[in-house]
C-alpha positions as MATLAB code, in Angstrom:
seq = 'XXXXXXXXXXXXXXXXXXXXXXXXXXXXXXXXXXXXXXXXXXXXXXXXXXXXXXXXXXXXXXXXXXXXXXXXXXXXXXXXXXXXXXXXXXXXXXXXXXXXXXXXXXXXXXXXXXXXXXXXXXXXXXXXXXXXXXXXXXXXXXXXXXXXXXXXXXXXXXXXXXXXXXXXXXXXXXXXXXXXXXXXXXXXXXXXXXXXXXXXXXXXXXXXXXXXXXXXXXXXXXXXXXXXXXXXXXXXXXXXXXXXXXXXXXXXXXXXXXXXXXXXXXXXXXXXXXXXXXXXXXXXXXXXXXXXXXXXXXXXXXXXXX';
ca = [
      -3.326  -28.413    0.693;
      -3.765  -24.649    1.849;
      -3.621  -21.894   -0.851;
      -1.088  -19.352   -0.069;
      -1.650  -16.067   -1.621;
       0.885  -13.600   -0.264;
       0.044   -9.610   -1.040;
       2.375   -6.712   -1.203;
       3.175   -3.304   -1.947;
       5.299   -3.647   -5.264;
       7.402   -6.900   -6.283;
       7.858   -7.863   -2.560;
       5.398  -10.754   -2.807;
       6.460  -11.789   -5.851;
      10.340  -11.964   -4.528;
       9.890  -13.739   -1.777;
       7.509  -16.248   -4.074;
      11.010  -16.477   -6.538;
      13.280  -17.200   -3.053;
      11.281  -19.761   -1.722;
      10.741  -21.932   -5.301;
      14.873  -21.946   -5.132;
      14.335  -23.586   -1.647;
      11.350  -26.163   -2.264;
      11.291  -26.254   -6.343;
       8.491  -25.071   -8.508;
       5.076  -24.711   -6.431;
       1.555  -24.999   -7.348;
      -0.553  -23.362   -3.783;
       1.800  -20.348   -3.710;
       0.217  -16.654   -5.647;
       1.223  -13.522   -5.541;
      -0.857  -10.258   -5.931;
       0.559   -6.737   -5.727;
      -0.591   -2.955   -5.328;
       1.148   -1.992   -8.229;
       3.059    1.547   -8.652;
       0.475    3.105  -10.802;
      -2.407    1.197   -8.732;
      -4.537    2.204   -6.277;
      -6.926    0.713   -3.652;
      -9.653   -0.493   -6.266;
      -7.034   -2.195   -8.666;
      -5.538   -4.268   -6.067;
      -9.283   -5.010   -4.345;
     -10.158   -6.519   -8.317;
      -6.749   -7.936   -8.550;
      -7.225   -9.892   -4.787;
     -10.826  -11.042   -5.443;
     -10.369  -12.214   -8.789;
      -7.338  -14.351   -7.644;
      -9.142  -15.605   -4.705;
     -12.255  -16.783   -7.025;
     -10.387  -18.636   -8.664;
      -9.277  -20.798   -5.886;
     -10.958  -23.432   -3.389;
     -11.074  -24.984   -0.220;
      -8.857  -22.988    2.657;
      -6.537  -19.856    2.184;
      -4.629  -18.111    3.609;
      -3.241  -14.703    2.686;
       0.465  -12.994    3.820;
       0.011   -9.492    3.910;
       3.662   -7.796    3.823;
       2.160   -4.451    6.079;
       0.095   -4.534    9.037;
      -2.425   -1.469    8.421;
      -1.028   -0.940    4.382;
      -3.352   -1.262    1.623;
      -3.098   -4.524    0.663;
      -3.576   -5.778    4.493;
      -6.766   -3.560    4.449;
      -8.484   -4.310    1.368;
      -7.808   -8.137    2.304;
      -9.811   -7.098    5.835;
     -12.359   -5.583    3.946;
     -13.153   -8.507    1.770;
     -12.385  -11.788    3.926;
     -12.511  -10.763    7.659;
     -15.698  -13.043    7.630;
     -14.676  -16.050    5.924;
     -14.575  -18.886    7.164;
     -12.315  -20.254    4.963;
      -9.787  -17.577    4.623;
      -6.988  -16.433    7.423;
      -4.874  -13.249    7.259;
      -1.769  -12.420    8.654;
       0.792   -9.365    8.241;
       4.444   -9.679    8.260;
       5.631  -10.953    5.380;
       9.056  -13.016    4.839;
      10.777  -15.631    3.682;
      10.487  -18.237    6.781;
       7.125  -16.869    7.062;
       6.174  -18.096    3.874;
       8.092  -21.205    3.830;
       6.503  -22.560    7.357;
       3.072  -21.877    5.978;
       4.134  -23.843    2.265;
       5.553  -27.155    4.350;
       3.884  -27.048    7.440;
       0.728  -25.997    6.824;
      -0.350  -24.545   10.669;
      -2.863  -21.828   11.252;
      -2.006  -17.818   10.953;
      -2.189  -17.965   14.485;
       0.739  -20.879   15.160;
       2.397  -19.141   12.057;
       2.205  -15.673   13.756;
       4.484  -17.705   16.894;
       7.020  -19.317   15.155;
       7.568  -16.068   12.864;
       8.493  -14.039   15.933;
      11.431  -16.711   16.390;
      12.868  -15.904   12.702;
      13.824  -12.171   13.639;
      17.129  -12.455   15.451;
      20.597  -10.515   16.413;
      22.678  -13.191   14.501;
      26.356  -12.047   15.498;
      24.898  -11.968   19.511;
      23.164  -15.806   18.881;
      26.364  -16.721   16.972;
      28.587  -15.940   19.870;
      26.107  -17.140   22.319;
      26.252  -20.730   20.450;
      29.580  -20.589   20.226;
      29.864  -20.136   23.970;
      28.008  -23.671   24.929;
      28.704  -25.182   21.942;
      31.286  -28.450   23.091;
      33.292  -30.682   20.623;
      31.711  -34.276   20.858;
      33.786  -36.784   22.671;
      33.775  -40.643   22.006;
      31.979  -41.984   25.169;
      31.971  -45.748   25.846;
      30.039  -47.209   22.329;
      29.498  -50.879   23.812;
      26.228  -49.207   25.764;
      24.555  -48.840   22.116;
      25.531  -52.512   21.284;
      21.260  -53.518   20.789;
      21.540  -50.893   17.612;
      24.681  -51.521   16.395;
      24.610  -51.589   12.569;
      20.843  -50.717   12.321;
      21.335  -47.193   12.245;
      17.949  -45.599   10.814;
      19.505  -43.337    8.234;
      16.328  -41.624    6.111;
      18.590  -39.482    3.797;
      22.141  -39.465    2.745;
      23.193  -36.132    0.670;
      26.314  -34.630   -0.615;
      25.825  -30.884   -0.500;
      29.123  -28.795   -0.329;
      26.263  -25.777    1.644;
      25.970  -28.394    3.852;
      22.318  -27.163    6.335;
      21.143  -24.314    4.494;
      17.429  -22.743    3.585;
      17.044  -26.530    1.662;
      18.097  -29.035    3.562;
      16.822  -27.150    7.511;
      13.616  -25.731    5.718;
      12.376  -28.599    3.631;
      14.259  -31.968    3.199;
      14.509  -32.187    7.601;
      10.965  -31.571    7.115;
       9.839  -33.651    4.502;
      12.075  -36.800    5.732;
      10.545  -35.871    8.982;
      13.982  -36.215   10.347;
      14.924  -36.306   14.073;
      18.744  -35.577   13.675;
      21.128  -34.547   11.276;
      24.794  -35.440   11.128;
      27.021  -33.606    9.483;
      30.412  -35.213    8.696;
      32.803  -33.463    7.864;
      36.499  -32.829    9.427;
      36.720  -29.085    8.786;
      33.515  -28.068    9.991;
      33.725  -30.456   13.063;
      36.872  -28.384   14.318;
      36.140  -24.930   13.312;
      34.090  -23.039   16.184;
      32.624  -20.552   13.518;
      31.198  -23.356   11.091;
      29.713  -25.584   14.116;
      27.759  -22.381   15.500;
      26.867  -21.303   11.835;
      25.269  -24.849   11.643;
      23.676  -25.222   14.583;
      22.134  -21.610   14.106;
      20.541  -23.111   10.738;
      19.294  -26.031   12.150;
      15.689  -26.023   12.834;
      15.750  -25.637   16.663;
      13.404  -28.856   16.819;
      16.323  -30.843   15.464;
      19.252  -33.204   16.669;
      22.349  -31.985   15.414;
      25.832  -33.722   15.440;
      29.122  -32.364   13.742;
      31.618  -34.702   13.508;
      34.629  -35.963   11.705;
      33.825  -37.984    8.835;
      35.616  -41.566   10.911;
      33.663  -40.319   13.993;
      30.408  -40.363   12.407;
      31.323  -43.380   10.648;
      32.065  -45.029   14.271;
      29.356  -43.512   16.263;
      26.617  -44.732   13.693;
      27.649  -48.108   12.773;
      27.646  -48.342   16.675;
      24.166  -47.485   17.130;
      24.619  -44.822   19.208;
      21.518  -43.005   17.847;
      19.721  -45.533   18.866;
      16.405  -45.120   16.177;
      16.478  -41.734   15.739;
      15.862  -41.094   11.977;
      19.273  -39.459   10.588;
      19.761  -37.115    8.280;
      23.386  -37.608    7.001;
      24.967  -34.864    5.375;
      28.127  -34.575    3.446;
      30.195  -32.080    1.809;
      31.945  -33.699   -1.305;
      32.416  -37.429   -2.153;
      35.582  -37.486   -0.560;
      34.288  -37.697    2.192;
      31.280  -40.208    1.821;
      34.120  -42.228    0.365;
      36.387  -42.162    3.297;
      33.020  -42.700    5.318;
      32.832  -45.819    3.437;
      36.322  -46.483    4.009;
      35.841  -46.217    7.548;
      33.248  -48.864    8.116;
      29.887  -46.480    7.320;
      27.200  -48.138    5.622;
      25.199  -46.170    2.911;
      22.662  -47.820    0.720;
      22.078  -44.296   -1.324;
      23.371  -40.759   -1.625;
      21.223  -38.140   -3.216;
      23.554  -35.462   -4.675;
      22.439  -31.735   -4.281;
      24.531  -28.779   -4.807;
      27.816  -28.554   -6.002;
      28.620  -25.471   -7.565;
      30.538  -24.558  -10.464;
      34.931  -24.563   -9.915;
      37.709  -24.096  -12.317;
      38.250  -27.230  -14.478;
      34.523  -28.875  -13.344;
      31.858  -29.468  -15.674;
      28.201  -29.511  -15.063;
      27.264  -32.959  -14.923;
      22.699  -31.736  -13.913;
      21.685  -28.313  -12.715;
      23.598  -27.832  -10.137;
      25.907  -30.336  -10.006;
      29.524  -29.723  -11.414;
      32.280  -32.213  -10.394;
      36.027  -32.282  -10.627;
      37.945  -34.663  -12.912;
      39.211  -36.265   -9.683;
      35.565  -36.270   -8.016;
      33.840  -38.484  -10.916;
      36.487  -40.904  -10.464;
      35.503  -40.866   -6.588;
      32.068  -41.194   -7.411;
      32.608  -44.300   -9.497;
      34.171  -45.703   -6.917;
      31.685  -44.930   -4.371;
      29.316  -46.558   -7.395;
      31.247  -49.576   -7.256;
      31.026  -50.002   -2.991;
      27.082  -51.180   -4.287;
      26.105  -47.022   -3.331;
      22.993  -46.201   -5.207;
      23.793  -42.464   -6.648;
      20.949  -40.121   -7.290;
      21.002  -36.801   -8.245;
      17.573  -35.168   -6.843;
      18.011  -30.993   -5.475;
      14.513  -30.837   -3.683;
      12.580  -34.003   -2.433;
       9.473  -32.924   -4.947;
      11.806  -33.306   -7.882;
      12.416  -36.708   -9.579;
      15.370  -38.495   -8.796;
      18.087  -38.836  -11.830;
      20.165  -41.983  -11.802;
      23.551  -40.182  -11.147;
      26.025  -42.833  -12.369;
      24.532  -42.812  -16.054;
      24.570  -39.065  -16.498;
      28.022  -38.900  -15.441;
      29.267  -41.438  -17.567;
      27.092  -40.283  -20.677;
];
């Protein structure tokens, strides 16, 4: 595994170390070092080479500034090693390709440019092609009916956010996602907010929960590996009800509302949603409660019933 070390004027590095560890959990490759406000050229050059002493094997440093201080002194020191690559432009996806990925500065340099966008002017242009899915004839699919290749099933009321597009599509090494859910399916703002968080790379259906049910148990994905997503367990239950097959559903984020309690971090359910989840329990589901795919996996059914 590459060590990251990403440099900054100030707390910038640091920050964007904090935003990414609430997308992929707590990391081990990732360090920070920072021309502090009372520092000067020197005390970051000590700072940067006594972090990168201490590390082995291939590095790569995220400079926030082309041309700042940080960027220079990291010149200075390592344009001649072999084993360590620099790049400028510090951010978020930057830094969160480079953690799962693992590409060169150069490919990271690429796919950077394509994290920059107008998002109201992309929004409307998705929203322009984007079409509601129509039922076609399902009898084509018949050689995969009921063998869908679902990798994942999740209940996260976010639904594809910096999580589930950044690092569980990734680390299932997913080929679509399907969101079911009603609401989102027939609301043109949701569908383009979704597809404009989807990794571009990735299949995406939105559909009504008995769609999806429908159009999977059909086969119509043929052996694509599916990601499903859900918003609540209402709605894997009336996926269930509908003829969907799940084996397990990993539950992720479901924040805090009046009357819920917290069941796990992150996890707070109704009085009415722990009855549906004992129900989905008693289908055969397997519940799990597990926010990012590096963290263990909680057996959901005891700690809600504790």
């Amino acid at each position: 595994m590459k060590e990251i070390v990403l440099i900054s004027h100030g707390d910038m590095a640091q920050g964007v170390k904090m935003s990414l560890e609430m997308i992929v959990g707590q990391t081990e490759n990732v360090y920070v070092v920072s021309l502090r406000p009372e520092g000067d050229n020197i005390q970051f050059e000590n700072d940067l080479r006594a972090k990168i002493e201490t590390l082995s094997g291939n590095k790569l440093i995220i400079a926030d500034l082309l041309g700042g201080t940080p960027c220079n002194v990291a010149l200075k020191l390592y344009s001649k090693a072999e084993d360590v690559e620099i790049m400028a432009g510090l951010n978020l996806p930057l830094t969160l390709e480079a953690y799962t990925n693992g590409v060169n500065a150069s490919e990271l340099a690429k796919l950077g440019q394509n994290s920059i966008v107008d998002v109201k002017e992309t929004m409307n242009q998705t929203a322009s092609k984007s079409k509601v899915q129509t039922n076609s004839d399902l009898s084509i699919y018949q050689d995969y009916a009921n063998k869908a290749n679902i990798v994942n099933t999740r209940i996260d009321e976010r639904l594809i956010h910096g999580q589930v597009a950044g690092f569980w599509t990734t680390n299932l090494n997913a080929q679509r996602i399907i969101v079911a859910n009603d609401e989102a399916a027939s609301d043109d703002l949701q569908r383009s907010s979704l597809r404009m968080a989807a990794n571009s790379t990735i299949r995406l259906s939105i559909l009504p929960v008995e769609e999806a049910a429908k159009n999977i148990q059909a086969g119509k994905y043929g052996n694509q590996r599916i990601f499903l997503l859900f918003k609540n367990p209402t709605d894997v239950k009336r996926y269930l009800d509908a003829g969907g097959n799940i084996e397990t559903v990993t539950i992720g984020n479901m924040s805090f509302k009046e009357g819920s309690r917290e069941v796990i971090k992150n996890i707070n359910v109704l009085p009415n949603e722990e009855i549906i989840f004992n129900d989905i329990a008693g289908k055969g589901v397997n519940l799990v409660a597990q926010l990012v795919p590096n963290d263990p996996q909680n057996e959901f059914t005891k700690l809600l019933n504790k």
